[in-house]
SERO-4910 file (N, C-alpha, C, O; in steps of 0.05 Angstrom, whole numbers):
BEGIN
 pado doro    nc1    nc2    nc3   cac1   cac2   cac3    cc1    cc2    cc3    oc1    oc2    oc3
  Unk    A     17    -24      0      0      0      0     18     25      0     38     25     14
  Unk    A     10     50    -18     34     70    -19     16     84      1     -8     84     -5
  Unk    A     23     96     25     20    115     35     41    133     38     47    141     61
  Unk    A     52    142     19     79    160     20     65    188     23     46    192      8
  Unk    A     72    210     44     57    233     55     64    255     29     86    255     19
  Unk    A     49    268     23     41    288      5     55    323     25     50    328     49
  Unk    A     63    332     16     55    364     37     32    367     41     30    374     65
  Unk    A     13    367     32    -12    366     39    -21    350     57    -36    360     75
  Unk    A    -15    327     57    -21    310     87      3    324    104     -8    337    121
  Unk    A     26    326    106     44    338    135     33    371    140     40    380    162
  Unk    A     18    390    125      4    409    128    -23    399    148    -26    404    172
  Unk    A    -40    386    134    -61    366    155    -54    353    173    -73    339    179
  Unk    A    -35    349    188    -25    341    214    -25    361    234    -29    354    257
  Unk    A    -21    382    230    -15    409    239    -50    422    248    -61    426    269
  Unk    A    -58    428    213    -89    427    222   -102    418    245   -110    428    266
  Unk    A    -99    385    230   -108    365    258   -108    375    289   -126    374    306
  Unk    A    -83    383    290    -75    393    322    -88    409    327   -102    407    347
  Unk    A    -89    429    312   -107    448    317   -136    450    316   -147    462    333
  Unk    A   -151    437    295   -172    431    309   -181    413    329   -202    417    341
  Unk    A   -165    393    333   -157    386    364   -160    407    391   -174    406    411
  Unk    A   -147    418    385   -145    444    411   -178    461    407   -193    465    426
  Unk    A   -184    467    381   -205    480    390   -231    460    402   -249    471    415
  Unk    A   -230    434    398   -247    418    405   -236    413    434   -246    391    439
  Unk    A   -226    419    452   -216    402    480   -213    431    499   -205    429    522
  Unk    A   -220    461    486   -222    485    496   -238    507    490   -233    528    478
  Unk    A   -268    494    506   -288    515    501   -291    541    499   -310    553    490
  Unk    A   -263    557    513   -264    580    518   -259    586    472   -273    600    457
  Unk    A   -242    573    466   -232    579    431   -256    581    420   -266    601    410
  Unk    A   -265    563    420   -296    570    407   -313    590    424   -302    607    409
  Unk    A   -322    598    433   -328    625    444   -309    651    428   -321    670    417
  Unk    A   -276    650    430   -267    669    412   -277    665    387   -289    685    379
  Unk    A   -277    643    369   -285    643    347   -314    657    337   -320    658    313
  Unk    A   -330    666    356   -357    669    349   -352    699    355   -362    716    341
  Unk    A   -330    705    383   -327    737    381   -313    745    355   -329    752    336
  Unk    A   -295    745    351   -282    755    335   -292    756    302   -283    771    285
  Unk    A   -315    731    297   -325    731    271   -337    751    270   -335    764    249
  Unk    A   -355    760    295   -380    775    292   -372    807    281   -389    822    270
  Unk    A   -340    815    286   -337    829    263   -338    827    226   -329    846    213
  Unk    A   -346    810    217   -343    801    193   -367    789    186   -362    776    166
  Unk    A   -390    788    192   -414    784    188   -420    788    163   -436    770    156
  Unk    A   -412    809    135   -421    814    122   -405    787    101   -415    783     79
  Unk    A   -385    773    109   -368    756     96   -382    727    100   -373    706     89
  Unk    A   -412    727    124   -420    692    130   -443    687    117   -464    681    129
  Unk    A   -441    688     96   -469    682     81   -463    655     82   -439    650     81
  Unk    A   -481    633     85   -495    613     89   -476    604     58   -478    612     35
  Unk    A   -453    579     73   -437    558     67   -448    540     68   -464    534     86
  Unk    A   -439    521     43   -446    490     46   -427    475     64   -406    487     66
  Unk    A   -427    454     77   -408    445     77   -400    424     59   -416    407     50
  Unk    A   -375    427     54   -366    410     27   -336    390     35   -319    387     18
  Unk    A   -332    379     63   -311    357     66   -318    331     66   -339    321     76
  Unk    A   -300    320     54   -296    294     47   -293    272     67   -271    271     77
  Unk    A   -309    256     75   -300    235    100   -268    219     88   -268    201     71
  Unk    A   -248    227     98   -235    209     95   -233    178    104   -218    160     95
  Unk    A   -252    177    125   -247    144    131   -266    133    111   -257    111    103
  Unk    A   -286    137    101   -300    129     76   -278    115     59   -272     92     54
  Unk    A   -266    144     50   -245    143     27   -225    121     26   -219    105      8
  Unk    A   -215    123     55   -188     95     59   -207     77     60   -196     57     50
  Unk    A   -236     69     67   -247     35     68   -243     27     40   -235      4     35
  Unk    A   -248     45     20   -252     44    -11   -227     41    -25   -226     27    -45
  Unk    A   -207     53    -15   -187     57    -19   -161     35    -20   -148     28    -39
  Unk    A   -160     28      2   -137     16     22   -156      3     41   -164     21     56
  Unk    A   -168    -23     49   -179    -34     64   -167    -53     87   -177    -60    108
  Unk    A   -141    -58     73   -116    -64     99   -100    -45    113    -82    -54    127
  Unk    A   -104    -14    111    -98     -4    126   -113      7    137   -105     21    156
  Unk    A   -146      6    130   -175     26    152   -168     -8    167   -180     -2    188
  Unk    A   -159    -35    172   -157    -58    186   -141    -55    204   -143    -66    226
  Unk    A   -120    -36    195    -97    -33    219   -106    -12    238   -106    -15    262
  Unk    A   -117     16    224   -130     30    241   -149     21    260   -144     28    282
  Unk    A   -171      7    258   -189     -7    268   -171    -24    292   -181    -23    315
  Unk    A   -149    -37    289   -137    -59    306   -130    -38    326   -136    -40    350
  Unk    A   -117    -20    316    -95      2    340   -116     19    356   -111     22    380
  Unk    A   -142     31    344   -162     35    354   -174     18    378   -179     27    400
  Unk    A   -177     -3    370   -192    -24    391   -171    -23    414   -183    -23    436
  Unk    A   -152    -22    417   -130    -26    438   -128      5    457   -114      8    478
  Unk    A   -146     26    446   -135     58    457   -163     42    492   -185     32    492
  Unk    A   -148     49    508   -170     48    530   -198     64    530   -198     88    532
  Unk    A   -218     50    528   -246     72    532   -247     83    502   -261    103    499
  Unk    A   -234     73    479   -236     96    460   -259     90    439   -260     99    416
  Unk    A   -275     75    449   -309     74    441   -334     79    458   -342     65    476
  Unk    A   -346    101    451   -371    113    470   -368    141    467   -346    151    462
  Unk    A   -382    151    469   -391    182    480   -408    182    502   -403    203    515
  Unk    A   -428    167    514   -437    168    549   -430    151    556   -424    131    543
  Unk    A   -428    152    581   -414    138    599   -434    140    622   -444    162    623
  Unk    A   -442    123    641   -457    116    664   -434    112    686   -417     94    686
  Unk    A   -440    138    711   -424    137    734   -430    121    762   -448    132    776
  Unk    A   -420     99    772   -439     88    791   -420     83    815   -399     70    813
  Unk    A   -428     91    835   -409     95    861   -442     83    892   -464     94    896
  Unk    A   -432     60    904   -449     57    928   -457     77    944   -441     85    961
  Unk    A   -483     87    943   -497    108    970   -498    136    946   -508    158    953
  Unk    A   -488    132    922   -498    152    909   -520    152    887   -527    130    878
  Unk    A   -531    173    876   -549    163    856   -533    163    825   -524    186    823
  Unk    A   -528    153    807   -518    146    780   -512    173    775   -526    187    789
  Unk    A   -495    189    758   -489    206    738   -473    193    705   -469    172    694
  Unk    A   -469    230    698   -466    213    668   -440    222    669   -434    234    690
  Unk    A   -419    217    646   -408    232    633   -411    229    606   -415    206    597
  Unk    A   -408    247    593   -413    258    560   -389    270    543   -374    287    553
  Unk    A   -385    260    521   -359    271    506   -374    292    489   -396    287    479
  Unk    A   -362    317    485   -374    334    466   -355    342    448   -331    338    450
  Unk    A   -370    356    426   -348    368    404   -354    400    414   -372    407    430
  Unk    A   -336    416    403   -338    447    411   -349    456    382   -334    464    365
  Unk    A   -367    454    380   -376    455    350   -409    458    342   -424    439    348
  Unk    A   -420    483    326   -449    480    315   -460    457    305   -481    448    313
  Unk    A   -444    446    285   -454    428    269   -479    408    277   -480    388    291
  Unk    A   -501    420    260   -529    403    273   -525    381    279   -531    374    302
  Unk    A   -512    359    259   -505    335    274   -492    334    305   -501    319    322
  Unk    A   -476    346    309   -471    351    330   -488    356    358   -492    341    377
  Unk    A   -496    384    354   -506    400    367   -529    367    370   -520    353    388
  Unk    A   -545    358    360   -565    334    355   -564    316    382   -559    293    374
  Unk    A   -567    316    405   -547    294    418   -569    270    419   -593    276    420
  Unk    A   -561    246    419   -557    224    417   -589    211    446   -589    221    468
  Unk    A   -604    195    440   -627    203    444   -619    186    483   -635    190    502
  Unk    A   -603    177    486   -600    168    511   -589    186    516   -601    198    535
  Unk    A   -565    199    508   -557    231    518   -581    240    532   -587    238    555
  Unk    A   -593    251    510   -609    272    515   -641    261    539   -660    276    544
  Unk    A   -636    240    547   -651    220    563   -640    231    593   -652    240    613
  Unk    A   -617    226    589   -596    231    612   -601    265    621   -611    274    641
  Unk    A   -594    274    607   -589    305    617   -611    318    616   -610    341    626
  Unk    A   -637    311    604   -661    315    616   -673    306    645   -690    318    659
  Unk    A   -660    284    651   -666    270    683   -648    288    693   -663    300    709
  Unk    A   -624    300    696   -602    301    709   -621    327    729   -642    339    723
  Unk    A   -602    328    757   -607    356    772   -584    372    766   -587    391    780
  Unk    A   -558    376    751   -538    385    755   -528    376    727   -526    354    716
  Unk    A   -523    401    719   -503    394    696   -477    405    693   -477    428    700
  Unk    A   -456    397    686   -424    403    692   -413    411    661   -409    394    643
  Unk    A   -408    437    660   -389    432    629   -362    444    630   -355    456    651
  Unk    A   -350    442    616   -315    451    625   -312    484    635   -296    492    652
  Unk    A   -330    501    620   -325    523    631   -353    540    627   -364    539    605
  Unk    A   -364    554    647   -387    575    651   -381    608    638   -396    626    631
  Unk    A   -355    605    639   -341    636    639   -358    638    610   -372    657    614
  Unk    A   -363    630    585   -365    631    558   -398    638    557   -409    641    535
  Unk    A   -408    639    574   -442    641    588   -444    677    586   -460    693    576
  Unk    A   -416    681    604   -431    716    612   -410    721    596   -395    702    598
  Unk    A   -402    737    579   -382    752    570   -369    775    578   -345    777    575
  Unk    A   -386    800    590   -363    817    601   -355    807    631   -337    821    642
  Unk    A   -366    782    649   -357    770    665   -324    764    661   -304    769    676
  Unk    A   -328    753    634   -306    731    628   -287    747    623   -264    744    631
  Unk    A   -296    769    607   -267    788    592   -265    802    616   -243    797    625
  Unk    A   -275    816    630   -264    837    660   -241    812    676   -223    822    689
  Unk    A   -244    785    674   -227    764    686   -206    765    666   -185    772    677
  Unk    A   -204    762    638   -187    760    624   -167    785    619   -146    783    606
  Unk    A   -177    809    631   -161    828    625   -142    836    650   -126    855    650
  Unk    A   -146    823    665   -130    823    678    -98    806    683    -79    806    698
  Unk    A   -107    792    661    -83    774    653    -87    781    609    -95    766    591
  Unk    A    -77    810    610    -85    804    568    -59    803    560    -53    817    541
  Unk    A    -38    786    572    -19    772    564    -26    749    553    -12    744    534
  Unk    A    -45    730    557    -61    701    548    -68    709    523    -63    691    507
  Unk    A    -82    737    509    -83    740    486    -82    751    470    -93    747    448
  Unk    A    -64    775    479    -48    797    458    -20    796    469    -14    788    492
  Unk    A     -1    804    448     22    812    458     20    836    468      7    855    460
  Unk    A     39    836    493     37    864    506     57    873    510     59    889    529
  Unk    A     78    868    494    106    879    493    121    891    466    145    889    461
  Unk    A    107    901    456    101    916    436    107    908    406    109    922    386
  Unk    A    111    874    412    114    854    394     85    854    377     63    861    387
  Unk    A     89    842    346     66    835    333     69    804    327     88    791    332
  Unk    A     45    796    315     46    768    310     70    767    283     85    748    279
  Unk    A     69    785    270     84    787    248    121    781    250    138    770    236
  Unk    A    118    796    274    153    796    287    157    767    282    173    766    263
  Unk    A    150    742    289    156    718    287    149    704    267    145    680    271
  Unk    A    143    717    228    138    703    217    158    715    190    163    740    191
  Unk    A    167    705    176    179    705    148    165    726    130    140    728    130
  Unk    A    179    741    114    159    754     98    134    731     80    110    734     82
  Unk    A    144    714     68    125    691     52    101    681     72     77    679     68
  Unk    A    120    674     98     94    678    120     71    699    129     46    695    130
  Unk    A     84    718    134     66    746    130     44    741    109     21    736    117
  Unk    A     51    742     79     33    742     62     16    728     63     -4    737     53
  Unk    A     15    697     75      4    684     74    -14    689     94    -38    692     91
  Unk    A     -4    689    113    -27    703    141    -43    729    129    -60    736    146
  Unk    A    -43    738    115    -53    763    103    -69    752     80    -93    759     76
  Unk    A    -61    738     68    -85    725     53   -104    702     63   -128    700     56
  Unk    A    -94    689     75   -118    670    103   -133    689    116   -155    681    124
  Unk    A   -129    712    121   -144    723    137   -157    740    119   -178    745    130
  Unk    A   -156    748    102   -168    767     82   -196    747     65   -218    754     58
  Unk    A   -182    721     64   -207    711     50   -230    699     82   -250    686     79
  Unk    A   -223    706    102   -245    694    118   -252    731    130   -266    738    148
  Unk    A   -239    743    114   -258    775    123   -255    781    146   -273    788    161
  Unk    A   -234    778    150   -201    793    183   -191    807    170   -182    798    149
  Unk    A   -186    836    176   -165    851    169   -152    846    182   -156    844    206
  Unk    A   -125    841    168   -101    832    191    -86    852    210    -70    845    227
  Unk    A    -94    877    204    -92    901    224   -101    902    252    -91    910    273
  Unk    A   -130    887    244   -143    888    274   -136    864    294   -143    864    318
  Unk    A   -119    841    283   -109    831    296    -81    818    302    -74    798    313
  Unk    A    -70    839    290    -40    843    290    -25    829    317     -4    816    316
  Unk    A    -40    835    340    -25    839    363    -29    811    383    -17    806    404
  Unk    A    -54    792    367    -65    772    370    -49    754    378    -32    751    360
  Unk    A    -46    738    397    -34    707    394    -49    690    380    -73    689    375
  Unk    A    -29    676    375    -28    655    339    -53    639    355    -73    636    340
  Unk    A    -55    629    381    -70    602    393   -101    622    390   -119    606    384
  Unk    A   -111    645    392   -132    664    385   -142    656    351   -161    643    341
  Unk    A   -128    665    344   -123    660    314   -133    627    302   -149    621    284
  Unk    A   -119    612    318   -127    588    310   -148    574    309   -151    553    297
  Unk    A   -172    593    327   -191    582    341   -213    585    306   -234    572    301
  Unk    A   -203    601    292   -215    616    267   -204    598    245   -218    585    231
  Unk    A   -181    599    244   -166    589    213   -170    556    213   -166    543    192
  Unk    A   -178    542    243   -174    503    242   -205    501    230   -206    479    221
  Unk    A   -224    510    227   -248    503    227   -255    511    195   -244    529    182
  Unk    A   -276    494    187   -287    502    156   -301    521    153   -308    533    174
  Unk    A   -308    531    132   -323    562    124   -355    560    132   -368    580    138
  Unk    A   -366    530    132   -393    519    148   -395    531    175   -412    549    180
  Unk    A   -375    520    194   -376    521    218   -365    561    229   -376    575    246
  Unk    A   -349    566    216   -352    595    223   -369    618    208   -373    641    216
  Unk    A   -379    607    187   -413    615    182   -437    619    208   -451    639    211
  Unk    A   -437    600    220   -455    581    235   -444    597    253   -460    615    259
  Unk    A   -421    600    267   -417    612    297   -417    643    286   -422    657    306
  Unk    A   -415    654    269   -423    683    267   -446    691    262   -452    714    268
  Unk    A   -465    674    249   -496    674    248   -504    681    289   -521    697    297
  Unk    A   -492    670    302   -493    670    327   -507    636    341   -519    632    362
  Unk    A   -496    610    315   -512    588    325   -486    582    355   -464    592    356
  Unk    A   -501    563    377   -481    548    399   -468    528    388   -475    510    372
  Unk    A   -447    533    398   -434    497    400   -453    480    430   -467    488    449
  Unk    A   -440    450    417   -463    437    434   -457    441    469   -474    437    487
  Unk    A   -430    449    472   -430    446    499   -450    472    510   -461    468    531
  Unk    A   -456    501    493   -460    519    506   -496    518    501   -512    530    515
  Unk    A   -502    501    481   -530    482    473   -545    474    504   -564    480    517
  Unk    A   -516    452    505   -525    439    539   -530    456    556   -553    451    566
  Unk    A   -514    486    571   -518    500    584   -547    513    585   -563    511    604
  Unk    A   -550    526    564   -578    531    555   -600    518    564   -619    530    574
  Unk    A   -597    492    560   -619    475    566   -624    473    588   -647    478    598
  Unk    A   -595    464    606   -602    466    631   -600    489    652   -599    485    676
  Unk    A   -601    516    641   -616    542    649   -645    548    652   -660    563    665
  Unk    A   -648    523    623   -669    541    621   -696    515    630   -720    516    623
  Unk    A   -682    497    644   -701    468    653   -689    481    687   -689    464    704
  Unk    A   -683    506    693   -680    508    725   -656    496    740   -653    500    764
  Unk    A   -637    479    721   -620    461    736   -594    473    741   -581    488    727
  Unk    A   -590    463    766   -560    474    770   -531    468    753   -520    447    755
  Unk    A   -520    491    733   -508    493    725   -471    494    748   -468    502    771
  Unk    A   -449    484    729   -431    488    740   -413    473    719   -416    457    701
  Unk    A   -385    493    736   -362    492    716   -340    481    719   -336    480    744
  Unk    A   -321    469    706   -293    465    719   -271    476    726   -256    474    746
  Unk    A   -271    493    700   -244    507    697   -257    544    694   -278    556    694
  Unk    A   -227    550    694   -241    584    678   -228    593    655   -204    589    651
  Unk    A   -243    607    639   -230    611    607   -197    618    619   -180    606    605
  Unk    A   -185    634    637   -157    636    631   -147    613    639   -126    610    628
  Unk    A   -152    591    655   -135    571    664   -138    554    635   -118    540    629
  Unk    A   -162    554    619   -153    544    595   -135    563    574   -120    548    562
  Unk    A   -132    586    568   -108    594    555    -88    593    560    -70    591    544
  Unk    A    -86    595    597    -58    587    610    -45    561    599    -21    558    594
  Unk    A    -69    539    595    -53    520    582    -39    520    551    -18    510    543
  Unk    A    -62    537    537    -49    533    517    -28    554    512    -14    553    492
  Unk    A    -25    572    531      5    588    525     24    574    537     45    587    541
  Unk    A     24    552    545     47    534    558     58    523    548     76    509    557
  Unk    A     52    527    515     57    498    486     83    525    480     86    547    492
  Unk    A     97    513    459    118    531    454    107    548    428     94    539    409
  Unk    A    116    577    433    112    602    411    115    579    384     93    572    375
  Unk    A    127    573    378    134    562    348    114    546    341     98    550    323
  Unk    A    117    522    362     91    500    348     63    520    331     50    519    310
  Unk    A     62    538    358     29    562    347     48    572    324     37    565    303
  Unk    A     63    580    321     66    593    298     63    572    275     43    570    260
  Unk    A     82    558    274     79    532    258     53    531    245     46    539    223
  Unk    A     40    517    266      7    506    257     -8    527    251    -25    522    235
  Unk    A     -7    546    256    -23    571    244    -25    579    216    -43    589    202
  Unk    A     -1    571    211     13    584    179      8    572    160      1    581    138
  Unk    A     12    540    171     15    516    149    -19    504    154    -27    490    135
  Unk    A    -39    509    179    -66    517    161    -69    534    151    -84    528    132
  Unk    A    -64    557    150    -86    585    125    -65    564     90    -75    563     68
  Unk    A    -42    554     97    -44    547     63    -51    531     59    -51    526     35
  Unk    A    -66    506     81    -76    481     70   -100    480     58   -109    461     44
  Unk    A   -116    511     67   -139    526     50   -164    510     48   -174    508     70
  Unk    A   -180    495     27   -194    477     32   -195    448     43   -215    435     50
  Unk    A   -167    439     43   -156    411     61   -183    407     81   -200    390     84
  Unk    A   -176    433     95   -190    428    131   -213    419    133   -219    409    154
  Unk    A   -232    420    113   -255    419    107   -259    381    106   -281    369    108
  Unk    A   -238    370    101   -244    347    100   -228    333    129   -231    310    135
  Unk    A   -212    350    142   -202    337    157   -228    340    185   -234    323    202
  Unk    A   -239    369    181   -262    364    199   -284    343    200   -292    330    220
  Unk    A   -295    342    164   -308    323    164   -304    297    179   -321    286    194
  Unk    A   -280    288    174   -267    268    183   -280    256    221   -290    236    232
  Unk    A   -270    285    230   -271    293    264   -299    285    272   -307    269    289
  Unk    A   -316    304    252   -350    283    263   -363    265    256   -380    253    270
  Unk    A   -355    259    231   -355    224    223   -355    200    252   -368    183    264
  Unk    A   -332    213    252   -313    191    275   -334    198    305   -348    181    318
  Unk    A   -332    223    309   -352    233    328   -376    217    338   -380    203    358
  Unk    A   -395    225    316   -418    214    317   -421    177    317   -441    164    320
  Unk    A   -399    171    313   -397    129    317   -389    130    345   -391    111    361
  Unk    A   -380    150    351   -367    144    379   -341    132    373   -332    117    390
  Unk    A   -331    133    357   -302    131    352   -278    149    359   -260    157    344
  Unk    A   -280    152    385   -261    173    390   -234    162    403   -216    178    409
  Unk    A   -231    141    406   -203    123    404   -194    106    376   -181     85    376
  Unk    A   -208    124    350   -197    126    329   -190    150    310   -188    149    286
  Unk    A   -188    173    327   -174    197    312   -154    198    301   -143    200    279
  Unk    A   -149    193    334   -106    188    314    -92    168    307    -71    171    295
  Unk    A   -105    139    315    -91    127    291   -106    125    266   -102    106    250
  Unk    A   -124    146    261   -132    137    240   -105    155    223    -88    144    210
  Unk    A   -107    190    229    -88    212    225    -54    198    226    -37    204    210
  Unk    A    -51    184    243    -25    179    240    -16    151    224      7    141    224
  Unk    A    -35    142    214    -39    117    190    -33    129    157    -15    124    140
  Unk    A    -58    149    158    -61    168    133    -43    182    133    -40    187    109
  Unk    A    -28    194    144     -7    220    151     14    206    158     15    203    182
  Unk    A     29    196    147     45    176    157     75    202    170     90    195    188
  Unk    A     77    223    162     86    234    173     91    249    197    108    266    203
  Unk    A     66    234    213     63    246    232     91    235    259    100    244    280
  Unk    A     97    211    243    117    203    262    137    216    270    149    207    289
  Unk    A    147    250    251    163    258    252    163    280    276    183    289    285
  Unk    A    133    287    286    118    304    298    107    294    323     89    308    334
  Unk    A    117    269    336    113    248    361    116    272    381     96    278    395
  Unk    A    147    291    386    144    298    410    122    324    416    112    330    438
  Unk    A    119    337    389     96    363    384     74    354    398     69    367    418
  Unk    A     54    326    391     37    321    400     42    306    426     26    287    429
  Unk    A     56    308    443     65    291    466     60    321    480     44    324    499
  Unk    A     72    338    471     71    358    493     47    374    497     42    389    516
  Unk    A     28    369    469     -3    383    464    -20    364    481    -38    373    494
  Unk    A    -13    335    479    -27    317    496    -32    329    529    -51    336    542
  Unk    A      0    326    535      4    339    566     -3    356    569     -9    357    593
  Unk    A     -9    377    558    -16    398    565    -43    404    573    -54    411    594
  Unk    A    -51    399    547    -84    398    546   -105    388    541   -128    393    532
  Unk    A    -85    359    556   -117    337    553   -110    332    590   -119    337    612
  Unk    A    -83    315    574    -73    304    606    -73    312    640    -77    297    658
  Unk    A    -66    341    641    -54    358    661    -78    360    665    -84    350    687
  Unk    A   -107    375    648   -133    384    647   -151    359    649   -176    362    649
  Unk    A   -143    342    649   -167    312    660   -163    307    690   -180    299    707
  Unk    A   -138    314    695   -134    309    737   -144    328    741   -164    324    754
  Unk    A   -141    356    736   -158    386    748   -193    370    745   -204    357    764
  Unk    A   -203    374    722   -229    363    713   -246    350    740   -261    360    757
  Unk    A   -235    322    733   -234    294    759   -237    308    780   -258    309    792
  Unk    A   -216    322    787   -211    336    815   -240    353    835   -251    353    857
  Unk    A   -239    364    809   -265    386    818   -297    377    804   -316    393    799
  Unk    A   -297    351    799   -317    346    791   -335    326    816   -359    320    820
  Unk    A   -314    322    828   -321    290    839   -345    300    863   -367    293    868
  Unk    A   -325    324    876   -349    332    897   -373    342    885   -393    343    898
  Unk    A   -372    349    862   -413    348    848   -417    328    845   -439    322    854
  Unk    A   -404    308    833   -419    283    829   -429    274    849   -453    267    847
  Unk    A   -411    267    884   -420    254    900   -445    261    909   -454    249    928
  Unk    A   -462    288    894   -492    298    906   -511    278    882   -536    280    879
  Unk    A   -496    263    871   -512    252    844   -529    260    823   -534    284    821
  Unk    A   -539    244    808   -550    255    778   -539    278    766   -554    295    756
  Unk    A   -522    279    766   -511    298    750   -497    278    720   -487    256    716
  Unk    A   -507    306    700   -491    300    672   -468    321    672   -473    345    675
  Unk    A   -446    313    668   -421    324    661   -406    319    633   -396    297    626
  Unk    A   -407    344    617   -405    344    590   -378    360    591   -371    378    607
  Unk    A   -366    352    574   -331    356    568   -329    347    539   -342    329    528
  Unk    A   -308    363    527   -291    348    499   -287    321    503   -272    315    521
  Unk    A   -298    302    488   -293    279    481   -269    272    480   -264    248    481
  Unk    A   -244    293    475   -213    281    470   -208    269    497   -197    247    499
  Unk    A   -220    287    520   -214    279    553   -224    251    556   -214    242    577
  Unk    A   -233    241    548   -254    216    555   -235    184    549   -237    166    565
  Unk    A   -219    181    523   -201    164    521   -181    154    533   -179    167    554
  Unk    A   -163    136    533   -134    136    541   -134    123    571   -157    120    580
  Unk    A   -113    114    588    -93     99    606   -105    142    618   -124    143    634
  Unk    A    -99    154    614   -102    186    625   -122    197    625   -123    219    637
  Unk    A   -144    188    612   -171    203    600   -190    196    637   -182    187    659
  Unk    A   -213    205    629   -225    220    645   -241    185    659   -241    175    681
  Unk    A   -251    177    634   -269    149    639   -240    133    667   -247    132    691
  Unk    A   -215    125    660   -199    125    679   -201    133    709   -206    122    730
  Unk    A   -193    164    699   -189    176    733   -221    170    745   -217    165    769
  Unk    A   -248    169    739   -266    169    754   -266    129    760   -281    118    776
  Unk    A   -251    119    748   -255     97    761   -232     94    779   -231     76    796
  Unk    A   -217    109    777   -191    104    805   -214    123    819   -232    106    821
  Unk    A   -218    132    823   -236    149    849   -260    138    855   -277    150    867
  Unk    A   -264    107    844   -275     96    853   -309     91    839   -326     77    852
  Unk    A   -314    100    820   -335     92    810   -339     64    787   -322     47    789
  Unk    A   -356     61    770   -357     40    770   -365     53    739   -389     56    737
  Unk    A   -352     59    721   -359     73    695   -373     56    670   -354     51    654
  Unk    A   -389     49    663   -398     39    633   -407     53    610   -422     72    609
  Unk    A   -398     44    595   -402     63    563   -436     56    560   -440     35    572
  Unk    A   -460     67    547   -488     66    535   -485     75    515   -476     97    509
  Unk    A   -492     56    500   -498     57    479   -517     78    464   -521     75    439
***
């Protein structure tokens, strides 16, 4: 089988990451909906037009969607999106994998989901801050090192002239003057350039992603709402990754241009099966170059799945022990020997996937 990597697939690795991050950090999607809403006159109603790639490799290459499938089956927990929490003397809760994302399929949840978090008294999602907004920004400005430079640096200082241009034309065709966000960190930025022309249509129209869907619902069903984290302890993480990688991945999506569109597709394909301990080997099968990029994603892992599933766990456990509660998080948290389904069973519960 030739899987010899194209630039175009080692450009989509990069993507990948990044829409990775905007899916595992609700606060990014929230910027993505601020920052569009200047450009409103540029979201006229997109199709979406990406390609399932796992379609493509079954049709394609059927001994290697076999190997993916094998390495898949082996990721711990990496089939399900609910999960049933069961601990003696308490009453059952859930947990739920979400995408940070409009997409009706998405946003759609899944009819035992939506079974669940209709019963629930308490619903948990990664962050509330994305609810009130001048709440959130009067908190964030007190730290606007997380998302401007404030040292009289531009984003530009750290890019090549060929780079420049290119950031100037990525941003020109999604209707950013690159003036107004000159001063922007690249991880801001990203939250805009990883996603398809569908989905930031859709969040400048003013549609929710599903986690802020959930909130909604359970505002507006009376139920007690609550959070884990706060939008800066999630930027704090992602300014912890190194300047370059953001630069990197920033650059080499605005030229992968329509690529992303299929790499997203890809993301809710897999999503909606509950295949979420088949992302990356499916990405690092098809991308065979990703091998070259092991320690990039080791340190994006740690950062902001890994480090952010013990916080999570941490501060979740004393809501749960009041029971019925649904607790909705990025689905990336939910996989893995580190993922979330894990730590709630070292703390003692008794976790099953529903179907």
């Amino acid at each position: 089988m030739n899987l010899a990597p194209t630039k175009a697939d080692r450009i989509a690795l990069l993507s990948l990451k990044l829409l990775a991050a905007v899916n595992v950090v609700l606060f990014l999607s929230f910027v993505a909906m601020a920052l569009l809403a200047s450009s409103r006159a540029h979201a006229a109603t997109v199709a979406c037009s990406g390609a399932d790639m796992v379609a493509g490799l079954q049709k394609s290459d059927p001994a290697a969607y076999a190997a993916i499938e094998k390495e898949a089956a082996a990721v711990p927990n990496g089939k399900g999106l609910l999960w049933k929490l069961e601990k003696p003397g308490e009453n059952p809760s859930w947990l739920f994998g979400t995408m940070h994302m409009t997409d009706p399929r998405v946003v759609t949840l899944p009819q035992a989901a939506q079974k669940a978090l209709d019963g629930a008294d308490t619903v948990i999602i990664e962050t509330t801050d994305v609810l009130d907004q001048s709440k959130m920004m009067a908190a964030l400005a007190k730290e606007p090192e997380l998302m401007m430079f404030t040292d009289g640096k531009t984003l530009s200082a750290f890019l090549s002239p060929d780079d420049v241009k290119a950031l100037d034309k990525g941003l020109d065709a999604r209707g950013i003057p690159s003036a107004s966000v000159a001063k922007m960190k690249p991880w801001m930025l990203s939250a805009m350039v990883s996603l398809p022309a569908c989905e930031m249509a859709r969040k400048s129209e003013g549609k929710p992603v599903l986690d802020v869907n959930l909130a909604e619902q359970a505002k507006a069903a009376g139920k007690d709402l609550q959070g884990l984290e706060t939008a800066a302890e999630q930027l704090r993480a992602m300014a912890s990754l190194p300047m370059e990688q953001h630069i990197k991945g920033l650059i080499e999506t605005l030229k992968l241009g329509d690529r992303i569109n299929d790499v997203s597709e890809t993301m809710i394909v897999l999503y909606r099966r509950g295949d979420i301990g088949m992302i990356w080997p499916l990405f690092r099968v098809t991308l065979p170059d990703a091998a070259k990029d092991e320690a990039g994603y080791a340190a994006f892992e740690e950062a902001m799945i890994t480090k952010r599933n013990k916080t999570m766990a941490e501060r979740a456990l004393p809501i749960l022990a009041k029971g019925n509660a649904f607790m909705a998080v990025g689905a990336l948290h939910l996989p893995g020997a580190d993922g979330l389904v894990e730590d709630f069973r070292r703390a003692g519960y008794t976790v099953t996937a529903v179907n």
